[in-house]
N, C-alpha and C positions, 0 to 999 in steps of 0.2 A: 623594469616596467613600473609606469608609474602610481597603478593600482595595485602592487603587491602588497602583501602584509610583511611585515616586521618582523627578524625572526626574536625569539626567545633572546638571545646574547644580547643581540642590539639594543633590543626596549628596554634591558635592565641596562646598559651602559649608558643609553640617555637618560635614564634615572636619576641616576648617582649623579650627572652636570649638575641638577636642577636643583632649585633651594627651597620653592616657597611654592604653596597653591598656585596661585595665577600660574606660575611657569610648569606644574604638573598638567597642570588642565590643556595651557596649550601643546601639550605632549600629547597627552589625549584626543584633541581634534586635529593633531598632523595624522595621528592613526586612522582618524575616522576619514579623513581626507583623503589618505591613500587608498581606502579599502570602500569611499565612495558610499557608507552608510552611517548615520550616526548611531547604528542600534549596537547594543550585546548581546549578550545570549540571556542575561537578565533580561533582558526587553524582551526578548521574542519569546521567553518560560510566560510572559503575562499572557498572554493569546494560549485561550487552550485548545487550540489547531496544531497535532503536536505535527501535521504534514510541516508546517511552515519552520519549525524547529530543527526537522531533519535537513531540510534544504539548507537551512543557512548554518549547520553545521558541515552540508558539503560543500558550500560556498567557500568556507575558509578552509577547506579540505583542498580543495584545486589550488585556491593559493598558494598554500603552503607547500604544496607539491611543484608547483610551479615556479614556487622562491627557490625550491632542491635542486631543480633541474638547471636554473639562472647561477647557482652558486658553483656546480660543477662545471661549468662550461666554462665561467670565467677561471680558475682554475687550471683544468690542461685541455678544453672543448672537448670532452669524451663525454657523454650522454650514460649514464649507468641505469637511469631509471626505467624502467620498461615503458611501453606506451601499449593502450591508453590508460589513464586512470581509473583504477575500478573505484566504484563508491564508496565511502569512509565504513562503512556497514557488511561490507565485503572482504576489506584491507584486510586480514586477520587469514582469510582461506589461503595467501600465498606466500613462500617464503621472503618473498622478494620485500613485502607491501607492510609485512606486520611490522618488523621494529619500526618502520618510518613512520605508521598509525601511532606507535607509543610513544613516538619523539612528538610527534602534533599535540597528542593527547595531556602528555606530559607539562605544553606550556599554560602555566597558571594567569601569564600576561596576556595571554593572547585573548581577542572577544571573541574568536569564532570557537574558540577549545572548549571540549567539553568541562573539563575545570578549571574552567576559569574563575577566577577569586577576585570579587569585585570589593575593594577593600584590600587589597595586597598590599596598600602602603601602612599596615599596622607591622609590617615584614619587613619589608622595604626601606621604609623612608627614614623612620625616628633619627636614627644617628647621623645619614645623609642630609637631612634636613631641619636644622635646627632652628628654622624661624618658624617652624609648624605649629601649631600651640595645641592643637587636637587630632586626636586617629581617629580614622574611618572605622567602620566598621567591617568583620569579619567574616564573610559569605563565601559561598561557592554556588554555583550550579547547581549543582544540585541540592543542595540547602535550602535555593530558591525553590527550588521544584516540590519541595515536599512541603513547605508552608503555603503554598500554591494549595496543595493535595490534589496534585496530577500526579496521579498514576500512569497515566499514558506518558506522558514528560520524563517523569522519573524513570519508567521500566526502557525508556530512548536511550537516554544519557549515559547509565548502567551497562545497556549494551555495545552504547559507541565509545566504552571507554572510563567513563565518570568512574571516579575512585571509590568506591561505598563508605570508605571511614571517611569522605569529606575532604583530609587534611593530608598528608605529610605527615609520618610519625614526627621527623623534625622540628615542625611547626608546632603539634601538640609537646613536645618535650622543651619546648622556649616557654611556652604558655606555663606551664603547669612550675617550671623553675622558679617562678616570682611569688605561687602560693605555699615554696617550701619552707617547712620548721627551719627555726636556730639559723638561717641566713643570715647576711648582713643586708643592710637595707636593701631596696631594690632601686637603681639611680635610673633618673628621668630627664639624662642631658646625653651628647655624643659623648661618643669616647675622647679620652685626655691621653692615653696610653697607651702602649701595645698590652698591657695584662686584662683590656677590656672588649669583648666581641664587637660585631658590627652592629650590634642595636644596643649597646652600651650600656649592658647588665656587667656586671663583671666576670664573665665567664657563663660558661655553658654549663646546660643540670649534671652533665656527671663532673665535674672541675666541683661546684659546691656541694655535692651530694659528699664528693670525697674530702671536704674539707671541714664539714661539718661531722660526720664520722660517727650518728648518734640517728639512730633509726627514728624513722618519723612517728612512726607509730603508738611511742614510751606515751604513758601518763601524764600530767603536768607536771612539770619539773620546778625543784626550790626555784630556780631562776627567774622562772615563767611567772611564777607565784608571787613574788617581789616588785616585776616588772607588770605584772597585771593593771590593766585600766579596768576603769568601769562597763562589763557587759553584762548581756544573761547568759546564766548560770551555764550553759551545758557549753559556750563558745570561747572563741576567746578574743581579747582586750585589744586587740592590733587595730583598730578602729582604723587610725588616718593612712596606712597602710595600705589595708583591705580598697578603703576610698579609693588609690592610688591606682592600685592593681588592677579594680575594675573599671578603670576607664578603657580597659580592651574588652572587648566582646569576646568574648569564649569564643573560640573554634569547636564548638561541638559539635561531638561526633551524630551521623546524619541520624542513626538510632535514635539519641536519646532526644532529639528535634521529633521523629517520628511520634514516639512514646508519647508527648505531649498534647500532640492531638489527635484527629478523630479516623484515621485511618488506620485500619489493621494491613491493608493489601499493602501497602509502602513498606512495612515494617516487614512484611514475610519475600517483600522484593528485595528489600538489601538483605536479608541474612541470604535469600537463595546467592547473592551474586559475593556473598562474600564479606561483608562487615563484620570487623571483627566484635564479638560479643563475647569471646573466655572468660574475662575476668565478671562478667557480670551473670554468667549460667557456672560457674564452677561452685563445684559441693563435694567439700563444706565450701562456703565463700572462702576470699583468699584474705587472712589480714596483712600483708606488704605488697606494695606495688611489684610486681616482679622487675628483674634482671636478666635478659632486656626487659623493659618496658613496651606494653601494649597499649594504641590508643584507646581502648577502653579500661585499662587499667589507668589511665594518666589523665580522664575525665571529671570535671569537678562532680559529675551527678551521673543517675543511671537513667536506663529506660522506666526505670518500675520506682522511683522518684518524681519522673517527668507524669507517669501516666496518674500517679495522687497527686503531685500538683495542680492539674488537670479539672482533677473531679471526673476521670474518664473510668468508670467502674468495669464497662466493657475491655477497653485495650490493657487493662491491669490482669483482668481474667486471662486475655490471649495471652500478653505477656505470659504468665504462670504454666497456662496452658505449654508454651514452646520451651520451658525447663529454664525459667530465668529464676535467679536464685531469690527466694522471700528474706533472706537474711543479709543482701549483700551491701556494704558498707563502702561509698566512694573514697575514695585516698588520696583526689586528687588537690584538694584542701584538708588536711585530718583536723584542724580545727573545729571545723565547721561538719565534719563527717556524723551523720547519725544512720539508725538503722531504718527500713521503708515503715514501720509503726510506729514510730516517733513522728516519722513525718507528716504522718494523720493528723499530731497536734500540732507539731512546731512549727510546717509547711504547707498549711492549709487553713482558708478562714471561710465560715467558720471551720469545725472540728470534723472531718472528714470520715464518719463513721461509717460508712458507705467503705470505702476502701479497707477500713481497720477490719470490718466482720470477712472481708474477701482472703483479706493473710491470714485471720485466725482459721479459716479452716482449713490452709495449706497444711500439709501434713510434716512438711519441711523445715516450719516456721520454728524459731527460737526465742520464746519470750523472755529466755536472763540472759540475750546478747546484747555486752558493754560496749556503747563506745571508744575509738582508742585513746579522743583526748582526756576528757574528765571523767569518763568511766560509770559514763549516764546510764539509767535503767529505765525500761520502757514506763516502769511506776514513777521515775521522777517526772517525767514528761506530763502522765497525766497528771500528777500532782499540781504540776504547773499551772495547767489546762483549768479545769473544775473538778468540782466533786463527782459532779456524775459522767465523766471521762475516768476520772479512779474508780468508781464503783463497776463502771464497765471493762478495764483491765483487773480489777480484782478477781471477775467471776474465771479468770484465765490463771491469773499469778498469787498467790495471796501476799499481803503487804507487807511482811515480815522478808520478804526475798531482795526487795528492793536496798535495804542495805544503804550504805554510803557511798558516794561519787570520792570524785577520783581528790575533790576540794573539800571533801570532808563532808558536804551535804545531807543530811538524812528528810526525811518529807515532810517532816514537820519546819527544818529550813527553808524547805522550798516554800512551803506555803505560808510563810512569812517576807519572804522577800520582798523586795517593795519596789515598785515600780518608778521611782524617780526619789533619787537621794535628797536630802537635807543640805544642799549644798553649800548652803551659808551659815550651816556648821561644821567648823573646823573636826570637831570629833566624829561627826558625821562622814564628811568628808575623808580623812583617813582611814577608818575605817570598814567602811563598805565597801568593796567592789563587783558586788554580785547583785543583778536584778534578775527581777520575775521575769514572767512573759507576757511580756508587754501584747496587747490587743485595737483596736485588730491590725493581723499579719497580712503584710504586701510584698509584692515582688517587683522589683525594682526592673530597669529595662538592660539591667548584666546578668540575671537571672538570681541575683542574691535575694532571699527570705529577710525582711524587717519588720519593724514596726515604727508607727508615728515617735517621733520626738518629743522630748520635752514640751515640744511650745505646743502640741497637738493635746495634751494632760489642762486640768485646773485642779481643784481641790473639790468639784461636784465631779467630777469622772472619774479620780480616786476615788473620793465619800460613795459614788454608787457601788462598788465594786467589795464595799465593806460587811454587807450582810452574805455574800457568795464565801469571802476566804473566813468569816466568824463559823460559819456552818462547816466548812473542810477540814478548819481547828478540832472543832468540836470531836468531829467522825476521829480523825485519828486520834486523839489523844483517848477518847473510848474503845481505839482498835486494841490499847494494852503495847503499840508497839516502840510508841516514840517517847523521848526523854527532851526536858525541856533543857536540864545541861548540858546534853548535847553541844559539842562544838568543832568547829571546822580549822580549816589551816591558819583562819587570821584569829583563830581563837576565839571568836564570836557564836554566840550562841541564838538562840532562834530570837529571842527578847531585845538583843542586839540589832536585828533587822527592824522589826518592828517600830524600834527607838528611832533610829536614822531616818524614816521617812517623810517624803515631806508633809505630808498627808499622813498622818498617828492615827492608827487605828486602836482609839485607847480601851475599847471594850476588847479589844485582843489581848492586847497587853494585864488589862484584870485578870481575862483569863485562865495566861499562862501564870501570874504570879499567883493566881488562886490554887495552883498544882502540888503535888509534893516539891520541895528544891526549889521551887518559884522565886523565893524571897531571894533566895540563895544564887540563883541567875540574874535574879534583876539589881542586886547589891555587891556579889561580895564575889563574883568571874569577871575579873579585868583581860579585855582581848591582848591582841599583842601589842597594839599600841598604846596600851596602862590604860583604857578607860573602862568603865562600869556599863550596862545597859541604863542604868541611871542615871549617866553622867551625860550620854547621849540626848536621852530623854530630856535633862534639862536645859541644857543648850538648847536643842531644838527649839524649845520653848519659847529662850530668851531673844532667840536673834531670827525669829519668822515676825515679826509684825512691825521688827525694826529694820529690817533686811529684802526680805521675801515680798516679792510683788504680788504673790498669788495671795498673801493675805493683807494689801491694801500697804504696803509702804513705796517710798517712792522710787522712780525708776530712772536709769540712766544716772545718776548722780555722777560728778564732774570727780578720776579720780585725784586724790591729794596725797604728798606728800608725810609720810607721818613725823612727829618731832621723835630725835634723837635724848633719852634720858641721860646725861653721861653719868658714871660712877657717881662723881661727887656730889649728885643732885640726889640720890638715891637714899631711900633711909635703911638700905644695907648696907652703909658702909662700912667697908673692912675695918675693925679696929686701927689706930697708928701700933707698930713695931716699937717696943719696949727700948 
């Protein structure tokens, strides 16, 4: 028939012929040709007539029943199917009718299915495709449906089938492979080998999970420490990586899509129909991804994440209310993983205090719960933040608990850090690898938490920021708790931040060398790469107004060549030999 649909086999076997856009798309309208509509089921979720949804989920119901009956006949002409067809909403009461509903249901290619995944060439295509230069994005049906916030759509889809976790644990355990520790790179070409899967990672998560042999979870390790770039403080340095990675849209699970906006009824429809949520209500939280793996365990974020990113004070209460854990920690990046009161500061702009007073009176909540990569305290965060973010976790935790990070940090570090290096000092430059938190926080459109760049800073957005961290100095080092020799993994001590930045906050630096040991920090503690916070400090000096554009020298210069000294030109020449 010339109006049948496609089954599942075939649309992926035409797939794999094709190389390039142009010849995907017109893959795409032979589909729509055959089946005589150019809509999907994303088209028809916009209309929120959820009658016309159900129709044209039986619309591709008859077809595909009708492709079963075409297929067996040509075969040996025996009919096996029973006649008539019950409705896709029915299929389920008969022995006969249910697995054929789960086989429809099951295809991800098909537009009339209910999961259908529009974006399935982030799955699909990359290695079959290598003229591609960019992936679609990630969706389902039902994903659509809940940014929609139809409830009537969503509570359809649910019943006719729609998967509640969204995805394929599969599908979530490819994604989540590219954000694991100690990996080796993550390749962005086809495969060259047979030791490289069909999206041309080098293996599948459990193949590197087992080769790397070193739980995700550990601390930061010497390695990490050496190989560290420059980020803030509580993450880590994998910058062009991370960049890399998120050029796929998360397949998130429909929960934590829920959690972010303004529906509670969608959120209480997927848990009734089944979404899995363990690893995000278990208590205590869980720190390892379990074995197996659950798609809420293998999520970069949670519901009670999504609902403070938000700013939704309501669906964070329900949340709570339905036994979701206040303490639980995503794993599915552990770099990046903090606890949901952190997130008040580090995932929200401005500072989320609305949601921080809603966990502090959970009875559940844990205020000395570390993160598992650098072993952050909810006081480093607010230290980060402002003073009156620390004075409001004080009246919780007092400041002496807050302790050292996992890089040696104490809060006095933190509230030195600087928000954009010295970079046209070499000793600067070495170094530092650790900044503040940078303001204000945005969320990028892969769901990752930043801040503006460099080029977003001058020397008056620094300079205004200078009478907030002189007063934060102040409070702590009055608390009795913080030591200005203090020092961390690069040997640096808080006088050291201070020095490297581009923007010197020199009444800071007074000061701390006004302190006991001050003198003593600022002269005579070389970090690990032999300099002084002094030595810091004077470079900066030297080479900001002959270097640094931000204080007026020139820009773009042409580069050159530098001359070669040879030995003999040198006025160290080695003696001659007797």
């Amino acid at each position: 028939m010339d109006d049948e649909l496609p089954s599942l086999d075939e649309s992926k076997e035409d797939v794999m012929s094709f190389h390039t856009i142009e010849q995907l798309e017109q893959l795409f309208d032979c589909f729509r040709a055959k089946t005589g509509s150019p809509e999907t089921i994303a088209d028809v979720i916009a209309d929120p007539d959820p009658e016309k949804l159900q129709s044209f989920l039986n619309q591709g119901w008859h077809h595909f029943v009708q492709r079963q009956r075409d297929i067996q006949r040509q075969r040996d002409n025996k009919l096996r199917l029973p006649l008539p067809t019950p409705e896709l909403a029915d299929a389920d009461a008969s022995a006969y009718w249910a697995p054929i509903k789960h086989k429809f249901c099951a295809q991800e290619c098909c537009r009339f299915s209910p999961n259908y995944r529009f974006g399935w060439f982030v799955e699909y295509g990359r290695s079959h495709c290598p003229d591609v230069q960019y992936i679609y994005q990630c969706h389902s049906a039902l994903t659509a449906a809940i940014r929609k916030q139809s409830d009537h759509h969503v509570a359809l889809l649910l019943k006719l089938g729609a998967n509640p976790d969204g995805f394929e644990l599969s599908v979530c355990k490819r994604f989540q492979a590219l954000f694991l520790r100690f990996r080796p790179p993550v390749q962005f070409r086809p495969p060259v080998d047979l030791n490289m899967d069909y999206e041309g990672d080098i293996g599948s998560r459990d193949e590197i999970l087992a080769e790397i042999g070193t739980p995700e979870t550990v601390h930061i390790t010497e390695e990490e420490v050496d190989e560290r770039w420059v980020a803030e403080f509580w993450t880590s340095g994998d910058c062009s990586s991370v960049a890399h990675r998120s050029r796929y849209e998360e397949p998130a699970p429909p929960l934590v899509i829920a959690a972010g906006l303004d529906s509670t009824v969608i959120v209480d429809q997927l848990i009734s129909h089944g979404a899995d949520h363990l690893f995000w209500t278990a208590n205590p939280s869980l720190t390892a991804i379990p074995d197996p793996p659950t798609p809420s365990a293998l999520a970069l974020s949670s519901p009670i994440h999504e609902a403070i990113a938000s700013g939704n004070r309501d669906m964070l209460r329900h949340l709570l209310a339905k036994g979701f854990n206040p303490n639980v920690l995503p794993l599915g990046y552990v770099q990046a993983s903090i606890t949901p009161l952190m997130a008040t500061f580090l995932h929200s702009e401005p500072w989320n205090e609305a949601a921080y007073n809603v966990l502090a009176e959970d009875p559940l909540l844990d205020f000395d719960l570390r993160t598992p990569y650098m072993c952050i305290h909810v006081l480093h965060a607010a230290a980060a933040h402002s003073l009156q973010a620390l004075q409001r976790v004080e009246r919780d935790v007092p400041l002496d608990r807050a302790g050292r990070t996992a890089y040696g940090h104490n809060l006095l570090h933190i509230a030195c850090l600087p928000w954009a290096i010295q970079r046209y000092a070499s000793t600067a430059r070495e170094s530092i690898k650790n900044l503040g938190l940078r303001r204000p926080r945005v969320r990028n459109e892969n769901g990752f938490w930043s801040a503006q760049g460099e080029e977003g800073l001058s020397v008056s957005t620094c300079g205004a920021e200078f009478p907030a961290q002189l007063e934060l100095l102040r409070y702590l080092l009055a608390s009795g708790t913080q030591e200005v020799t203090a020092y961390d993994s690069d040997i640096n001590t808080p006088l050291h931040y201070l020095a490297g930045a581009r923007v010197i906050n020199e009444e800071a630096i007074q000061l701390l060398r006004a302190q006991p040991e001050g003198e003593v920090a600022w002269n005579e503690m070389y970090n690990w790469y032999g300099y002084t916070a002094e030595e810091i400090w004077e470079q900066a000096h030297r080479v900001r107004v002959r270097k640094d554009p931000w204080y007026g020298a020139p820009t773009r210069k042409v580069a050159t060549l530098p001359k070669i000294r040879l030995l003999s030109q040198s006025r160290y020449r080695k003696p001659k030999a007797a």
